[in-house]
C-alpha positions as CSV (number, residue, x, y, z in Angstrom):
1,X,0.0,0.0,0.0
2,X,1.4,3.5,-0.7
3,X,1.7,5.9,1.9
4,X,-1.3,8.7,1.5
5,X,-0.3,12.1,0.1
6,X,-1.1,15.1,2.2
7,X,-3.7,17.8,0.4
8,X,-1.4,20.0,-1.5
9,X,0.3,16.5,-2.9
10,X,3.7,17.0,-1.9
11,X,5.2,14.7,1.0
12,X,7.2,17.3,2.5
13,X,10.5,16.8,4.1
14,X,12.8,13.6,3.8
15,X,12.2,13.3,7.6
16,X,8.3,13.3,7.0
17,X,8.1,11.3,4.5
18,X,10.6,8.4,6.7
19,X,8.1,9.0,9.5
20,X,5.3,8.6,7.4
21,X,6.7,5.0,5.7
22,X,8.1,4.1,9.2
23,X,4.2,4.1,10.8
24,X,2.7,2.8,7.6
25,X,5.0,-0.1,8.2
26,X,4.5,-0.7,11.7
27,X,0.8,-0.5,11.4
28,X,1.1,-3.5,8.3
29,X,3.5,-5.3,11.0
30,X,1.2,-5.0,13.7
31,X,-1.5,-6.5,11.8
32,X,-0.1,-9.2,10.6
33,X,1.1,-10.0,14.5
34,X,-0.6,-12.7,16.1
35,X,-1.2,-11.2,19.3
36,X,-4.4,-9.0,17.2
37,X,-6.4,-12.5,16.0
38,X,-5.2,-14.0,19.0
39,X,-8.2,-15.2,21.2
40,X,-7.5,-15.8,24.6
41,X,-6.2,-19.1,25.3
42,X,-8.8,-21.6,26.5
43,X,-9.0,-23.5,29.5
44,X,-10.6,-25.7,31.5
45,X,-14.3,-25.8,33.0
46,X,-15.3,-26.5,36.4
47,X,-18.4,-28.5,36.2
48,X,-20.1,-31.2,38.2
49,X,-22.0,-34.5,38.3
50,X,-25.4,-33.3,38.4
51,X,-26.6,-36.0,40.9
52,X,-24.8,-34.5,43.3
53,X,-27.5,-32.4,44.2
54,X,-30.3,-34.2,45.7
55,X,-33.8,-33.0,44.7
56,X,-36.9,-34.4,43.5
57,X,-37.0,-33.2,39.4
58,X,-34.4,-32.3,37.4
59,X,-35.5,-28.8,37.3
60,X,-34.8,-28.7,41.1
61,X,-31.2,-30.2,40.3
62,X,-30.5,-27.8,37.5
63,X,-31.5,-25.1,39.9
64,X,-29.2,-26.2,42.3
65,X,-26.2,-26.5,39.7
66,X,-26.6,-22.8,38.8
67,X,-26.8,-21.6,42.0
68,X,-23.5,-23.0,42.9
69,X,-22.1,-21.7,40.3
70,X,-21.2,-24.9,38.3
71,X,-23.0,-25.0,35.2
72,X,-21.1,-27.7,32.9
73,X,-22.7,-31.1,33.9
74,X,-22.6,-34.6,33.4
75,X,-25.8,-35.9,34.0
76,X,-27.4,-39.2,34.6
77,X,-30.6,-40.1,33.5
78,X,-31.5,-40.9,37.1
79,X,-31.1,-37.4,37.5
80,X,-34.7,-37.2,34.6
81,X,-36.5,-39.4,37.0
82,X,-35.5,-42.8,34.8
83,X,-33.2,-45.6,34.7
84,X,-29.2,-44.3,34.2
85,X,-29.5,-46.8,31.4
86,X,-32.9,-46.8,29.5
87,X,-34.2,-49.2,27.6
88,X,-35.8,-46.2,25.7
89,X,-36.2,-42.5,25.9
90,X,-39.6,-41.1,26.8
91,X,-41.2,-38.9,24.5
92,X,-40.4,-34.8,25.2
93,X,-37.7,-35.9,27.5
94,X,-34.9,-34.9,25.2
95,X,-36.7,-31.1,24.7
96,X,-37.5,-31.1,28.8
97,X,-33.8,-31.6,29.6
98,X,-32.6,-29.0,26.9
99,X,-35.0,-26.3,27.5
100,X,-34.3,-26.7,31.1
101,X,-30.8,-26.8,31.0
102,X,-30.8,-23.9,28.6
103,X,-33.1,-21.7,30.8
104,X,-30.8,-21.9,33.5
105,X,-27.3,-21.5,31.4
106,X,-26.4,-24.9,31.7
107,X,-24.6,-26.8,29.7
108,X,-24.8,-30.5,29.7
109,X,-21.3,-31.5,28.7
110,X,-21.5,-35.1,29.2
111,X,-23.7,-38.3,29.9
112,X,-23.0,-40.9,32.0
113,X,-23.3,-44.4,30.5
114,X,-21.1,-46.4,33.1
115,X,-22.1,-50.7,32.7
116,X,-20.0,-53.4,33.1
117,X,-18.3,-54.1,30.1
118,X,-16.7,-56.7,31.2
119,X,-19.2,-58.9,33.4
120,X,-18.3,-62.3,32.7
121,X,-21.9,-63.2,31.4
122,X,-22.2,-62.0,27.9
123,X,-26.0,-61.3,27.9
124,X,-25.6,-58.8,30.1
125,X,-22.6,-56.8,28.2
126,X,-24.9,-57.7,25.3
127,X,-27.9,-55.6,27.6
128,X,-25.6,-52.6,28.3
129,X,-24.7,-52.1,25.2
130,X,-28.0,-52.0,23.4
131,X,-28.9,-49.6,26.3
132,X,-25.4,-47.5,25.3
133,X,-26.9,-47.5,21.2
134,X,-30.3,-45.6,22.8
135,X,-28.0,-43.3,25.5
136,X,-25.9,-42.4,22.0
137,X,-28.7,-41.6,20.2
138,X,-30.2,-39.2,22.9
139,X,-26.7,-37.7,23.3
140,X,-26.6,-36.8,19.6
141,X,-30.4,-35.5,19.8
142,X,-28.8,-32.8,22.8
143,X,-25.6,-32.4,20.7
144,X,-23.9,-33.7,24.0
145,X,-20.4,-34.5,22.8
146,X,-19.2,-37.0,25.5
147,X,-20.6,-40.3,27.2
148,X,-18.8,-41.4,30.5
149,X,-18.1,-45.4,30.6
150,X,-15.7,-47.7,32.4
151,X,-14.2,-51.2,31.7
152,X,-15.8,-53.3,34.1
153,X,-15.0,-55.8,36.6
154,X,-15.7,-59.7,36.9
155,X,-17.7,-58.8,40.2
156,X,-21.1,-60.0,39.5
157,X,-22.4,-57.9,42.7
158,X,-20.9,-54.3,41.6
159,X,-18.9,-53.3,38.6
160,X,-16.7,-50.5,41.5
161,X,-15.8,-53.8,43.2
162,X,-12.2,-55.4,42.2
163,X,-12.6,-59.4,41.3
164,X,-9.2,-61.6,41.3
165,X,-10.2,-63.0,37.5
166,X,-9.9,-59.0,36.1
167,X,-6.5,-59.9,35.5
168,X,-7.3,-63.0,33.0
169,X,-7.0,-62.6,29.5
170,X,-10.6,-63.9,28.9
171,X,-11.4,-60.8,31.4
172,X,-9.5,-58.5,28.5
173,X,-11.1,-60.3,25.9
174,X,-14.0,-59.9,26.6
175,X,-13.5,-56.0,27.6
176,X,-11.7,-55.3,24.5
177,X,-14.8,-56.6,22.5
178,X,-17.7,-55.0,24.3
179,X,-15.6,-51.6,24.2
180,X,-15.1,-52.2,20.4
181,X,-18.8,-52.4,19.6
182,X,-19.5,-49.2,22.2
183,X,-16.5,-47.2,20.2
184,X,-18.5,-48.5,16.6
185,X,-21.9,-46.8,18.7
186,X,-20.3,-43.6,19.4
187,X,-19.1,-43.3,15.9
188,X,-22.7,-43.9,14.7
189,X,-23.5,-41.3,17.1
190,X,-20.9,-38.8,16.7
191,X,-20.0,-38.8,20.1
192,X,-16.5,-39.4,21.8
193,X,-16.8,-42.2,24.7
194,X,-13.8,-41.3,28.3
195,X,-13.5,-44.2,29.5
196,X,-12.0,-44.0,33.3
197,X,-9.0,-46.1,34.5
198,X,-10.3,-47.4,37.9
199,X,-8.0,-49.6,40.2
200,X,-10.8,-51.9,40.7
201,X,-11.7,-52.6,37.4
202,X,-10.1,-54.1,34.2
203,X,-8.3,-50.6,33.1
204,X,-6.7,-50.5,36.2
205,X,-3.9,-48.2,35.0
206,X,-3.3,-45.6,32.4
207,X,-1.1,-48.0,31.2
208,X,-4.0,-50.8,30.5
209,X,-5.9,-47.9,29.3
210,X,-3.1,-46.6,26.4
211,X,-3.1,-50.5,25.5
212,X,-7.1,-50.4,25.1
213,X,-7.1,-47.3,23.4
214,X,-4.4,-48.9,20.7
215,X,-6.4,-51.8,20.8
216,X,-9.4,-50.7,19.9
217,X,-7.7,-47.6,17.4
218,X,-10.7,-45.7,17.5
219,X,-11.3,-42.1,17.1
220,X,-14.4,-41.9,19.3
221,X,-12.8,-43.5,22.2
222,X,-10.8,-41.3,24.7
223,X,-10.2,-40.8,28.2
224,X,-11.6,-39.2,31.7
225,X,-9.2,-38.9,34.2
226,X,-9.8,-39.4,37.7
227,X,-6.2,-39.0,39.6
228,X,-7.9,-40.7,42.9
229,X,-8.3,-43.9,41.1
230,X,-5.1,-44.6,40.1
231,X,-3.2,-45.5,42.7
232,X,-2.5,-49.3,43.6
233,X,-1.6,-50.6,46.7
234,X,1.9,-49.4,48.0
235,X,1.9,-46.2,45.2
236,X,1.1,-43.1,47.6
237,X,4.5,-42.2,48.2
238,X,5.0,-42.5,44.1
239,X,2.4,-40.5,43.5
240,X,4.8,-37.6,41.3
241,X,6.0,-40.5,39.3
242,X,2.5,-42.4,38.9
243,X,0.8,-39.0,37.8
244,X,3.2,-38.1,35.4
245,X,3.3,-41.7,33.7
246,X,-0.3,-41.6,33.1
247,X,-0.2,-37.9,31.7
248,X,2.8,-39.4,29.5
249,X,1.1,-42.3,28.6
250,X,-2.7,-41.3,28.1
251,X,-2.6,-37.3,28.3
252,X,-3.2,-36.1,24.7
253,X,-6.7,-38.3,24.8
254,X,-8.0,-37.1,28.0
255,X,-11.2,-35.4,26.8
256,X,-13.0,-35.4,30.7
257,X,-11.5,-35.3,34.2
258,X,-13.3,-36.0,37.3
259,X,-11.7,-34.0,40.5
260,X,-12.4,-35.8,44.1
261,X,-9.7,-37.5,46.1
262,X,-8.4,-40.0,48.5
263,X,-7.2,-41.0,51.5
264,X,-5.3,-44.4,50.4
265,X,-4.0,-46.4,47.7
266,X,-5.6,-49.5,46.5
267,X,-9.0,-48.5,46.7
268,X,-10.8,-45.6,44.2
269,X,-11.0,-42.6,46.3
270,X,-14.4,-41.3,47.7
271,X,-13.1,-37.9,49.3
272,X,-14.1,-34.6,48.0
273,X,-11.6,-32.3,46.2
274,X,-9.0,-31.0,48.3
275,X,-9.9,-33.3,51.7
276,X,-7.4,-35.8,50.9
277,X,-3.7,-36.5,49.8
278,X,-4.1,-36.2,46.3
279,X,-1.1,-33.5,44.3
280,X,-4.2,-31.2,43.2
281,X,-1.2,-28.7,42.2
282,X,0.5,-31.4,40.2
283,X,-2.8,-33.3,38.8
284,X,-4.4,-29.5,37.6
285,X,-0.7,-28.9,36.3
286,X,-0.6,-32.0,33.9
287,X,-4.2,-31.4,33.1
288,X,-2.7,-28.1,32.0
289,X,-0.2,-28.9,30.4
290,X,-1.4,-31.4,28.1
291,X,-3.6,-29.0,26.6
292,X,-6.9,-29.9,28.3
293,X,-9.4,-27.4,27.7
294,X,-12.7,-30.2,28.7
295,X,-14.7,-29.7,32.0
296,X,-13.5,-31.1,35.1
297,X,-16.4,-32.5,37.2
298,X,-16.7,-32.3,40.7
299,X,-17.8,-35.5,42.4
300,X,-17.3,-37.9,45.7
301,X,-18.6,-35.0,47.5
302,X,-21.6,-33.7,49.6
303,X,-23.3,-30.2,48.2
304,X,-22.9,-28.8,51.1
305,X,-18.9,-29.3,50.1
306,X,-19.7,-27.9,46.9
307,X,-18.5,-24.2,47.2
308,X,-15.3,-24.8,48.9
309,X,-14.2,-27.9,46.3
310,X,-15.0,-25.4,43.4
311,X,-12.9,-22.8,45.0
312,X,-10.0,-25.5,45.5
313,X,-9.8,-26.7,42.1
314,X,-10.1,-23.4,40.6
315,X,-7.4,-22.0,42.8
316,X,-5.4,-25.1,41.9
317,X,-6.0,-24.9,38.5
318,X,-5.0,-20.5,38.5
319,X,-1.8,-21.5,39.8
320,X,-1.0,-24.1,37.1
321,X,-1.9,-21.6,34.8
322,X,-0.3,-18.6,36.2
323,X,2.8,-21.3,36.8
324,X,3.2,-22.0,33.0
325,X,2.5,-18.4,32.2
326,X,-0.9,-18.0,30.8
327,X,0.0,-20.6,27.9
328,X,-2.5,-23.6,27.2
């Protein structure tokens, strides 16, 4: 662009005419700078599991949610007043949960479609995951993005239970190929399925978890990240070392995280944020710094617990940021 000539069409002294050029050029510089398009950097959400607020409709729940200033959930159809895991969807229900959410400035960021996928009678995986294809198909009807599972246990009396056969390699087997045909679902769907390393169930470790995830080679299966279930027996006093593995081995998939904590290894934690011996600085760090921009749901925790866990994590989470300099 040529520099503009002043009215009487002479551009005046050498010296002008350098300062004139010099500010032209600074101004193209400037605009081609990345700082102008730059949007700020994006980070993470603190949201909650919905059921932790006890009330009799989802409307009450919803209410509650926004008053406590968490308004990213992951809700279970329990929450709706039916089963977690329909058999089918009443009619209206999709339009009741998104007009409610919506009038409250919620935002459903996730479903939870947790069954044992790895219950050693197949009729039963068979069952979960025909209820998974109708949970799917409401998820895309909301334009809710994520579905919550986990592996499973061989415990026929609760799949958060730890069973000596989860080891097996008919245990795996059997995993492996009801997570295949819920990763074919999601892609139907056009939903991404976290699936939760738990020390009690078959992906007991990010490191079973990064072998599932090769496994199965899927684009629609990721991770959610709960730190307070990843700790076997004897690990506490690695916990540095067994948090950074996992964010080395699994971090770049993580696409929820879950934030409560625990009081021992061995066993998944059931403390809330902040009231146990979790590293929240280092687990909100790694988070951080693998580029996790998802919501981080509060759960494990009473609501009366509610405003001081948010305040934790998001403190937490401030200094990772501030620690790393603003940079996602």
């Amino acid at each position: 662009m040529k520099p503009s000539l002043p009215p009487n069409g002479i551009l005046g002294t050498r010296r002008e005419f350098l300062r004139t050029a010099g500010a032209l050029a600074a101004g193209a510089a400037f605009a081609r700078s990345p700082l102008v398009a730059a949007e700020p950097a994006p980070t993470m959400q603190i949201g909650i599991l919905l059921a932790t607020f006890v009330r009799p409709s989802l409307q009450q729940r919803l209410e509650a949610a926004k008053a406590n200033g968490t308004l990213h959930v992951q809700l279970s159809l329990d929450c709706a007043g039916i089963a977690a895991m329909p058999d089918e969807i009443p009619a209206g229900l999709a339009e009741r949960i998104r007009t409610e959410s919506a009038a409250r400035g919620i935002t459903v960021a996730s479903l939870g479609g947790t069954f044992n996928m790895a219950h050693p009678e197949a009729e039963l995986r068979t069952t979960g995951l025909r209820r998974l294809r109708v949970l799917a198909a409401l998820a895309k009807e909301l334009k809710v993005p994520r579905i919550h599972i986990c592996s499973g246990t061989r415990n026929r009396q609760s799949m958060w239970l730890r069973h000596a056969d989860n080891t097996t390699p008919e245990a795996w087997k059997d995993m492996v190929a009801c997570v295949r045909e819920a990763a074919d679902i999601a892609r139907q769907a056009g939903v991404v399925l976290g699936v939760e390393p738990e020390v009690n169930n078959v992906v007991d470790s990010a490191m079973k978890a990064r072998r599932l995830m090769d496994e199965i080679g899927s684009p629609h299966l990721k991770i959610t990240m709960d730190a307070a279930n990843l700790f076997h027996a004897g690990q506490l006093p690695r916990m540095s070392e067994v948090l950074d593995e996992a964010f080395a081995l699994v971090g770049k998939d993580v696409v929820m995280a879950h934030a409560k904590d625990l009081d021992r290894d061995g066993d998944a934690g059931h403390k809330a944020a902040g009231e146990g011996k979790l590293d929240y600085e280092r687990y909100m760090a790694l988070l951080h710094k693998s580029g996790f921009t998802g919501p981080v749901f509060l759960h494990g925790l009473s609501e009366a617990q509610v405003p001081g866990c948010v305040a934790f994590v998001r403190g937490k989470l401030a200094q990772a940021v501030a620690k790393s300099g603003g940079r996602v």
